[in-house]
N, C-alpha and C positions, 0 to 999 in steps of 0.2 A: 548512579546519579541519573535523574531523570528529565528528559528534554521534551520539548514542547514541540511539536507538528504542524503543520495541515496536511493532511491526506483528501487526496483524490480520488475519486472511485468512477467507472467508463462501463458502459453497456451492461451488462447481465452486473457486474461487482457493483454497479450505483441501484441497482433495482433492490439486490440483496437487503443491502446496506439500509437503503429508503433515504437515503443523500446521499446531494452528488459531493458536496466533504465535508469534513470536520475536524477540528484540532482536536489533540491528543497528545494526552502527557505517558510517555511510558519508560520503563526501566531497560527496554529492550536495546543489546548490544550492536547489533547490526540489522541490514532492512529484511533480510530472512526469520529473526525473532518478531521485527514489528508484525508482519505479515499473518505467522504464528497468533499471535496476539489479534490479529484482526480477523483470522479467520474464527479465534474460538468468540470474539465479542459479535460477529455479524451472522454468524453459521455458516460460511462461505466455503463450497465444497471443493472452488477451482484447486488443482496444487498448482504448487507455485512453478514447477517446470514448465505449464504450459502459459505463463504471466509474463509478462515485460514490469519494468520498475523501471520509473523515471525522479530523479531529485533533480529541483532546479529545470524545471523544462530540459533534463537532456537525461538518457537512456546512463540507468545503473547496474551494476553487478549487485548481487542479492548479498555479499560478502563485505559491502561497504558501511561503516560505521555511521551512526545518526550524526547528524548533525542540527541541533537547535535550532528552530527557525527555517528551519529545510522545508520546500513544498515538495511531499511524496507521492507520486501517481501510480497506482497498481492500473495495467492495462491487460485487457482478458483478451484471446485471439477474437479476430472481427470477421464474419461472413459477411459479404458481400453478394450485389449482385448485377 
């Protein structure tokens, strides 16, 4: 079954991307397929070990199931200075 998104994309993943989000309808089971899925639609090289996932403004495990309407943030490590 297929659920509808916004996705979020932060630093180097919003440049990839060329936005900063956009809905998306996908088949994918959990946020580690979305990710999958987003990596092959934007070319995004990061893996996901080194990403944060946030649904909902608050920080997710990559094992957690979609949920419709969900706002999903993939966050990439940040240098600072």
């Amino acid at each position: 079954m297929s659920v509808t998104l916004t996705l979020l994309y932060f630093a180097s993943l919003r440049e990839r991307a060329g936005v900063p989000s956009e809905s998306l309808s996908t088949e994918a089971a959990d946020l580690a397929g979305l990710y999958e899925e987003i990596q092959a639609r934007h070319g995004i090289a990061w893996p996901r070990e080194h990403l944060r996932v946030a649904v909902n403004g608050e920080f997710a495990r990559w094992q957690e199931p979609l949920r419709a309407g969900s706002e999903v943030a993939f966050i990439p490590p940040v240098s600072g200075g």
